[in-house]
FILOKE-134218 format. One line per 8 residues: number of its first residue (from 1); their letters; for each residue y, x, z of N, C-alpha, C. Coordinates in nm, 4 decimals. Atoms other than C-alpha are relative to their C-alpha. Layout:
NUM> A> Y:X:Z:Y:X:Z:Y:X:Z | ...
# end
This chain:
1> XXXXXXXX> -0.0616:0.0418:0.1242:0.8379:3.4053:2.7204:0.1456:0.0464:0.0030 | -0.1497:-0.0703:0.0216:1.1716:3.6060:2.6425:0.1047:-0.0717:-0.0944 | -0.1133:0.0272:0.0313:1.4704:3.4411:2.5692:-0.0502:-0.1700:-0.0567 | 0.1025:0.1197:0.1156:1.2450:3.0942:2.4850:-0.0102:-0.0928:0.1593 | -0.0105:0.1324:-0.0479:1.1895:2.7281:2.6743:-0.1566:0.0255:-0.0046 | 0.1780:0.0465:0.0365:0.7821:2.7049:2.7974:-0.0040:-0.1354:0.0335 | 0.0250:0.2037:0.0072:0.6928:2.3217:2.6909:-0.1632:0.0267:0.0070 | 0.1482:0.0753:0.0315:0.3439:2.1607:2.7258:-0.0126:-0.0765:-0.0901
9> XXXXXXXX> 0.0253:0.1024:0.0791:0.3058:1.9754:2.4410:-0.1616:-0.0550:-0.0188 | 0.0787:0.0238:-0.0202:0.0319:1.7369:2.4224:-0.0428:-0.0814:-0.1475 | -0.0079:0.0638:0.1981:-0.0986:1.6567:2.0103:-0.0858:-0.1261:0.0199 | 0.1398:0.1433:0.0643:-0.3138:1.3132:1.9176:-0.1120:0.0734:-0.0760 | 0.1446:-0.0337:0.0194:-0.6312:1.3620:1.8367:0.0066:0.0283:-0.2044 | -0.0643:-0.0369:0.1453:-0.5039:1.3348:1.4556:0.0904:0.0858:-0.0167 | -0.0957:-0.1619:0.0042:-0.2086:1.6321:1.4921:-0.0780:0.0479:0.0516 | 0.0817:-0.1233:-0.0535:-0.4807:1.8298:1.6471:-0.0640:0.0524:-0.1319
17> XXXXXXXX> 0.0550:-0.0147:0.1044:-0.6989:1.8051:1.3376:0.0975:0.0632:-0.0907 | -0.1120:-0.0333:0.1437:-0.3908:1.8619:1.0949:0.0235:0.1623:0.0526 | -0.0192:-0.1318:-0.0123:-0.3273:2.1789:1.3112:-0.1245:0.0885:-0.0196 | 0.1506:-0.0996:0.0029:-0.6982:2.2826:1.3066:0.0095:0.0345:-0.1743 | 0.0158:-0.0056:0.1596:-0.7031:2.2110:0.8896:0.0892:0.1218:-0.0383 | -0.1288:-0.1286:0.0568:-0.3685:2.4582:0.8826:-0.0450:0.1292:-0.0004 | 0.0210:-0.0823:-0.0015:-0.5129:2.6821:1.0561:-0.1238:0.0867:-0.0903 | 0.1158:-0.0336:0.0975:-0.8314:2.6987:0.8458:0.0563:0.0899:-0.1038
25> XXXXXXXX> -0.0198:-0.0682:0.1486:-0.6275:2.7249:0.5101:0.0897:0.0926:0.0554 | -0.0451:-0.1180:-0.0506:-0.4629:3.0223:0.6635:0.1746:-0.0460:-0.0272 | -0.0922:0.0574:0.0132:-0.1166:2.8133:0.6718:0.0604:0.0716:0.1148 | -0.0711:-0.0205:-0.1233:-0.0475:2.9101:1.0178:-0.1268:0.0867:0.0863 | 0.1000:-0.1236:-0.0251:-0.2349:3.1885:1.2250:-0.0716:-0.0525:0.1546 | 0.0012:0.0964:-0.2138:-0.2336:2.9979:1.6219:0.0512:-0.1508:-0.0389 | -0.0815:0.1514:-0.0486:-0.1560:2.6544:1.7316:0.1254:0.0229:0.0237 | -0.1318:-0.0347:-0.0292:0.1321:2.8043:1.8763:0.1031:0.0264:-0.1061
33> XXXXXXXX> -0.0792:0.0288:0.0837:0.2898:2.8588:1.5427:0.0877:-0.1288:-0.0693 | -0.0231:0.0714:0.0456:0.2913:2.5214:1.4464:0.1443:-0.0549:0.0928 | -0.1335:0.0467:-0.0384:0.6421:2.4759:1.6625:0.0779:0.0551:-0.1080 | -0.0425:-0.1047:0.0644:0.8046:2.7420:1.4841:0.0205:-0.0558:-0.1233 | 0.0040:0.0674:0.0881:0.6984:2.5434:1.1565:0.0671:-0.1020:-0.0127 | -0.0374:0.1068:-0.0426:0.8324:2.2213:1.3306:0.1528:0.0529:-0.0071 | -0.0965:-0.0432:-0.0212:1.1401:2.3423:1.4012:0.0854:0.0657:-0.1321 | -0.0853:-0.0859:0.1649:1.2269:2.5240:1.0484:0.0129:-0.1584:-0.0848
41> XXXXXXXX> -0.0113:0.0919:0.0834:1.1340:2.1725:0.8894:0.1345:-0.0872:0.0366 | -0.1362:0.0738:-0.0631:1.3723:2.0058:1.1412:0.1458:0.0682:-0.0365 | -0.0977:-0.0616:0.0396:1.6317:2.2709:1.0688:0.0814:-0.0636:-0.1847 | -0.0347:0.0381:0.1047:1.6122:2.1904:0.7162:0.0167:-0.1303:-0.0526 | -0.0271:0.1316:-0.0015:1.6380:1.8402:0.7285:0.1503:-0.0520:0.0512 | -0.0977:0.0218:-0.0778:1.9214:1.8250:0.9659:0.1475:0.0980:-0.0833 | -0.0683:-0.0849:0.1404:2.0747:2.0989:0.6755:0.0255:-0.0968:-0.0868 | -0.0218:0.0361:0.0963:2.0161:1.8667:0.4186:0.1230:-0.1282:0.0546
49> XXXXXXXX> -0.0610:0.1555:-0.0930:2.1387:1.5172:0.6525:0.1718:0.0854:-0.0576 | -0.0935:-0.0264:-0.0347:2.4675:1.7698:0.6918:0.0733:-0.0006:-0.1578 | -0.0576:-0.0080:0.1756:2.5017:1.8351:0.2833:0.0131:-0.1175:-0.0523 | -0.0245:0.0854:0.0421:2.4180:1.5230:0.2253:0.1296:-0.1130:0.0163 | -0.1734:0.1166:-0.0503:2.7677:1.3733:0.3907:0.1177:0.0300:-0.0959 | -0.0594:-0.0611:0.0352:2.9533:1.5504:0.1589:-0.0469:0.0034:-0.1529 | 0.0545:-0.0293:0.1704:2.8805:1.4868:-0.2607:0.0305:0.1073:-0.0163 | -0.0563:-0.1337:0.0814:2.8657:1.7819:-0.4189:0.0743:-0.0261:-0.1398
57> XXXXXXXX> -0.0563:0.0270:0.1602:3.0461:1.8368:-0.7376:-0.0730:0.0679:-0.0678 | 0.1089:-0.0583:0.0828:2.8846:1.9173:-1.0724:-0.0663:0.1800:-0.0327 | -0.0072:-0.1662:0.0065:2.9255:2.2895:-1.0399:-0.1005:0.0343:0.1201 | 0.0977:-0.0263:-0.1260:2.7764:2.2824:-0.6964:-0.1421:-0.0340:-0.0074 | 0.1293:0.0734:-0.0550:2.4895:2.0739:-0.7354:-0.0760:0.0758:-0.1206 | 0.0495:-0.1126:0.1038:2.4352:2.2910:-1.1233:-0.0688:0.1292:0.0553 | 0.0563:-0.1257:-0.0989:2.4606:2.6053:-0.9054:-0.1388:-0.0023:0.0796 | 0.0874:-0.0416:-0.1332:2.2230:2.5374:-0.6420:-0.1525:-0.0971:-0.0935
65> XXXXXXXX> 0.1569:0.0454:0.0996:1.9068:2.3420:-0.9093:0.0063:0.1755:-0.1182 | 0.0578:-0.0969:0.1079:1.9589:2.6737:-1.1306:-0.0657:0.1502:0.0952 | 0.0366:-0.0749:-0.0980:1.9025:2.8822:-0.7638:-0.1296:-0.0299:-0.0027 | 0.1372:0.0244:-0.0032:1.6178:2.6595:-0.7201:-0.0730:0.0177:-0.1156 | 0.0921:-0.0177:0.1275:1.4689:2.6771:-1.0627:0.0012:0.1583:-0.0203 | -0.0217:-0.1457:-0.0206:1.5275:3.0799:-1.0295:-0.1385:0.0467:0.0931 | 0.0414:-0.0486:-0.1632:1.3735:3.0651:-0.7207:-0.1583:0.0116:-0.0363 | 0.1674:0.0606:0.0527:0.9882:3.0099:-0.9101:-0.0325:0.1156:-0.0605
73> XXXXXXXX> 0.0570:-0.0657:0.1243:0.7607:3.2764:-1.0656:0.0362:-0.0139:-0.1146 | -0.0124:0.0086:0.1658:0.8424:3.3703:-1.4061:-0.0818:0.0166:-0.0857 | 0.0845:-0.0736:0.0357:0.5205:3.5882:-1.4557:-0.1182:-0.1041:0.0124 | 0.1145:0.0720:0.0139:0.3082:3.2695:-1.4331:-0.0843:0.0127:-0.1631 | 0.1125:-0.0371:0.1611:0.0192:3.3058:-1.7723:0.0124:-0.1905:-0.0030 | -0.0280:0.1567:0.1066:0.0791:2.9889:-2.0136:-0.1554:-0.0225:-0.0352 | 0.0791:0.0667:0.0349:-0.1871:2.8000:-2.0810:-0.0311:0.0015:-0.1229 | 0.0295:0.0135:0.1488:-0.3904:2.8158:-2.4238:0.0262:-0.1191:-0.0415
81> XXXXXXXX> 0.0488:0.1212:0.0439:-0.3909:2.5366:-2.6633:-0.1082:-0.1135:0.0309 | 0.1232:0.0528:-0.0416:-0.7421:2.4602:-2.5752:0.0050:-0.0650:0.0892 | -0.0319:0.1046:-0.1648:-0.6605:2.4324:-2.2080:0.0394:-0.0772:-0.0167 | -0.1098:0.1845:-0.0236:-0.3857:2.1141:-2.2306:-0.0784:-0.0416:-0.1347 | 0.1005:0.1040:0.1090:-0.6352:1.9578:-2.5565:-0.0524:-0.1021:0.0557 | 0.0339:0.1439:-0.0502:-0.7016:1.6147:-2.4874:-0.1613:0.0252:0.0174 | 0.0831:0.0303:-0.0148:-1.0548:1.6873:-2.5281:-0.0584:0.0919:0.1273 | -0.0276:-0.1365:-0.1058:-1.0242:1.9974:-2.2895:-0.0171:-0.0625:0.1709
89> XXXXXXX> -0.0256:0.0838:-0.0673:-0.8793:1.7389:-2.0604:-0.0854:-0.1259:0.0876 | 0.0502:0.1193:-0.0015:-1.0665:1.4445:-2.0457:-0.1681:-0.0201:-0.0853 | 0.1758:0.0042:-0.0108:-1.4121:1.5411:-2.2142:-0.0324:-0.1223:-0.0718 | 0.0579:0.0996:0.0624:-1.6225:1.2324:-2.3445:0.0818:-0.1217:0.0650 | -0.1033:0.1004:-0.0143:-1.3832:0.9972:-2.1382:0.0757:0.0097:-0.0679 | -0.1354:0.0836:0.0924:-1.1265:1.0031:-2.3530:-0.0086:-0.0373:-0.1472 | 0.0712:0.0768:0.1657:-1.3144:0.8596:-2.6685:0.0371:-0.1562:0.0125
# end
């Protein structure tokens, strides 16, 4: 292992499953990824913990929801009328 820490980690019988399910939906490719995953979530948590000490002001916090709302497909296909129709929806339940 180059430039890296070898751990044994040992999962519960329930984080085993959650890593098996990942790997199914093609989330993660090895077990061994799921640190890698661990570690980015922790990153970004310990990111937010650090932003969060600090209010943003309205410019900042504008800026960075119009990054995130940027940040989304644009080229998604809209939905017909039909589709979102209550009856479309909900069928003979919603009589």
């Amino acid at each position: 292992m180059e430039g890296g820490v070898a751990v044994t980690v040992t999962l519960s019988a329930q984080h085993a499953q959650v890593v098996d399910r990942a790997i199914q939906a093609g989330i993660i490719g090895q077990a061994d990824e799921v640190v890698s995953v661990g570690v980015e979530a922790l990153r970004a948590r310990l990111d937010a913990r650090a932003e969060s000490g600090q209010p943003m002001s309205a410019d900042e916090w504008m800026r960075k929801f119009r990054a995130w709302a940027h940040s989304h497909p644009a080229d998604t296909p809209l939905l017909s009328d039909e589709a979102i129709s209550r009856e479309s929806i909900y069928g003979d339940r919603g009589l």
